[in-house]
N, C-alpha and C positions, 0 to 999 in steps of 0.2 A: 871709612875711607871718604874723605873730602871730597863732592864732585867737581868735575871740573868747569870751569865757568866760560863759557862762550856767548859771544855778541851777535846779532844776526837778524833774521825776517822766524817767526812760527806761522804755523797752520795750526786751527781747532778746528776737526770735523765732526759734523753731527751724521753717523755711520746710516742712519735712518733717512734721515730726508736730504743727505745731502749736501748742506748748511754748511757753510764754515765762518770761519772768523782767520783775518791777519789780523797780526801785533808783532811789536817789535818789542828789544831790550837788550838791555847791557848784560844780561841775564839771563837767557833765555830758560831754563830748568827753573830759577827761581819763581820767572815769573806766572811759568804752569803750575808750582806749587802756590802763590797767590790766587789766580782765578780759580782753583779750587777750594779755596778756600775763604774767595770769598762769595760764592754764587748760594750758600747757604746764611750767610749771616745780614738777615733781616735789617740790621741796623745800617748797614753799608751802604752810602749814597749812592752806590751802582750796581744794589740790588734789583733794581728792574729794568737792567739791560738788558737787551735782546738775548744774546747772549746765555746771559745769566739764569731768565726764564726758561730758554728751551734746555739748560741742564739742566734744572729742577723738574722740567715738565716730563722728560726723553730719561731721566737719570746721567750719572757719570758719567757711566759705563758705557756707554752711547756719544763717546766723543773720544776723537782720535787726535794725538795731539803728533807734530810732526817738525823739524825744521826744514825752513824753504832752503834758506843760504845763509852762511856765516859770515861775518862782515867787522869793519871795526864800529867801535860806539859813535865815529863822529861820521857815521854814514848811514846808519839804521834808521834814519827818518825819512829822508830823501828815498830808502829801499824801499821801506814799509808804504810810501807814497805810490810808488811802481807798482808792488805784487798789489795793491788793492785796486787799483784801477787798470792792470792789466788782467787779475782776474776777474771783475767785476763786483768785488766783494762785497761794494756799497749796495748795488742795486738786486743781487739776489743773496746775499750774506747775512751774517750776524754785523757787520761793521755800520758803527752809524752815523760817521762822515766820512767823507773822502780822504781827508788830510790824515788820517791815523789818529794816534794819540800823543806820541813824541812821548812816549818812555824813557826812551833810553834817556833823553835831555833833562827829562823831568827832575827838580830836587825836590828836597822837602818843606813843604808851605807852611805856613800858621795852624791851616785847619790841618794839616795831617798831624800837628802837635797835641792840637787839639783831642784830634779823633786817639792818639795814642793815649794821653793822657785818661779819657773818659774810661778808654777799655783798663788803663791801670786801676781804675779805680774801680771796674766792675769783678777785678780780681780774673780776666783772660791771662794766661801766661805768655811770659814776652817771646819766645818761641813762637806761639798761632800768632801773635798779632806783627811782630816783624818780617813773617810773611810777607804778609800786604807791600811792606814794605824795603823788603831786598832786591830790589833792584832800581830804587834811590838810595840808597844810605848803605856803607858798611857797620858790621855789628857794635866796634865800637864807638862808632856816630851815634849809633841807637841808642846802646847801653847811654849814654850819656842821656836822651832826650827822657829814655826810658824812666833815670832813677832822676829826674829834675837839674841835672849838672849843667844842662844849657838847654836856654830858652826856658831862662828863669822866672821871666816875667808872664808868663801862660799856665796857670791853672796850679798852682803851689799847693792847695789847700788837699787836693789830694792825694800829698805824702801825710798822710797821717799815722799815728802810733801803730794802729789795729790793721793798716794797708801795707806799710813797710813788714810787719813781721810775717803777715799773710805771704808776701811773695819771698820773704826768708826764708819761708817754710817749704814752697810751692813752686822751689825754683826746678831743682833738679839740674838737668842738662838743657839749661832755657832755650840755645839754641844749633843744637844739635837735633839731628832726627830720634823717634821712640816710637815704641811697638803703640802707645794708647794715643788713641785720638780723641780732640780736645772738643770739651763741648763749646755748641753756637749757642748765641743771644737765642735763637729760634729754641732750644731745647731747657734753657734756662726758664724761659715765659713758658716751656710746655709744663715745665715738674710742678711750677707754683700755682697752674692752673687747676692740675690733679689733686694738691694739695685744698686748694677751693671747693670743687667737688665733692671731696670726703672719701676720697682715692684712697689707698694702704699705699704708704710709704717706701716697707717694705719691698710689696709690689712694683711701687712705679720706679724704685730703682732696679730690678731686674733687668729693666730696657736701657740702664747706664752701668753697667757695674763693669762693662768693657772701658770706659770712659773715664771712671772714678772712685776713689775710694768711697764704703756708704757715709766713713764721717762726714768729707767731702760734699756726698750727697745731701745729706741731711743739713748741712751750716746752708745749701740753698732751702732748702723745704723749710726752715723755718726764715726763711729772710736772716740770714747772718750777714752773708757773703752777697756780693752782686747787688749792693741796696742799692744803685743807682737806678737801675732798670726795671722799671715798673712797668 
């Protein structure tokens, strides 16, 4: 069942210390599925947000997610301006400026082609990584930037032979929801560490086999897959 998409102001609470964070979006669901998804992935230029740290530090689970008010898209900025400095979000929150972020307005930049591109080529499936991204872009916007159809001229070389069949194989229901949840950069750099050590294989897939097939697992263990990320 398709959810349904609403525009508006959120709340992130952190249920412990009290904490929260505004944001706005053309999106609001989509865009909880993004911050969760991106406050584990190490590579993300806004890995060490406020934010970002105390669900790492506190867990998930320890955040309450909630809508302020629903509103249309060409007024979620102006809102999201209001509930942060009417609650004081900057000064005792997760938020770290006053003005928001402008979500909702936001489109897609160079570097975000960029950043998609890199993750294609690290072999993330375009499901976790349009995440990030659904609440600039609809899916067949992405699809496109996804498979090189536009924004030809940023980073071509990694459609290669071995990358295209990789995500032929690995597509599935790319972006639709699924019971497995997909590995982070963070657990990638974990397996191949274990690998270094002289870890069992076997072993250190136990702690993914929710995650992955062990083929799957094994084309990282030996450097197949993901050679970008060292």
């Amino acid at each position: 069942m398709t959810q349904q998409i609403i525009s508006g102001i959120y709340k992130i609470t952190n249920i412990i210390t009290n904490e929260f964070y505004i944001g706005a979006s053309s999106n609001i669901h989509c865009r909880w599925q993004a911050h969760k998804n991106r406050y584990r992935n190490i590579l993300s230029k806004e890995y060490n947000k406020k934010l970002y740290s105390a669900m790492r530090n506190y867990g998930i689970d320890s955040f309450k997610f909630e809508i302020l008010e629903e509103c249309s898209a060409d007024s979620i900025f102006e809102r999201e301006q209001f509930f942060i400095k009417s609650l004081n979000a900057y000064e005792i929150g997760y938020n770290e400026n006053h003005e928001g972020e402008n979500h909702g307005k936001s489109k897609v930049t160079i570097l975000d082609v960029i950043d998609i591109r890199q993750r294609y080529a690290n072999h993330e499936t375009k499901r976790n990584v349009y995440l990030d991204y659904c609440d600039k872009i609809g899916k067949k916007g992405f699809h496109k930037i996804w498979n090189g159809y536009t924004w030809q001229n940023i980073m071509q070389d990694v459609y290669t032979i071995e990358n295209k069949q990789f995500h032929k194989n690995n597509t599935g229901s790319p972006l639709e929801n699924n019971a497995k949840t997909q590995l982070t950069n963070k657990d990638v750099l974990f397996i191949r560490e274990q690998k270094e050590i002289g870890a069992s294989r076997k072993e250190t897939y136990k702690m993914f086999q929710d995650k992955l097939t062990f083929g799957s697992f094994s084309n990282i263990w030996y450097g197949y897959n993901w050679k970008s990320l060292t």
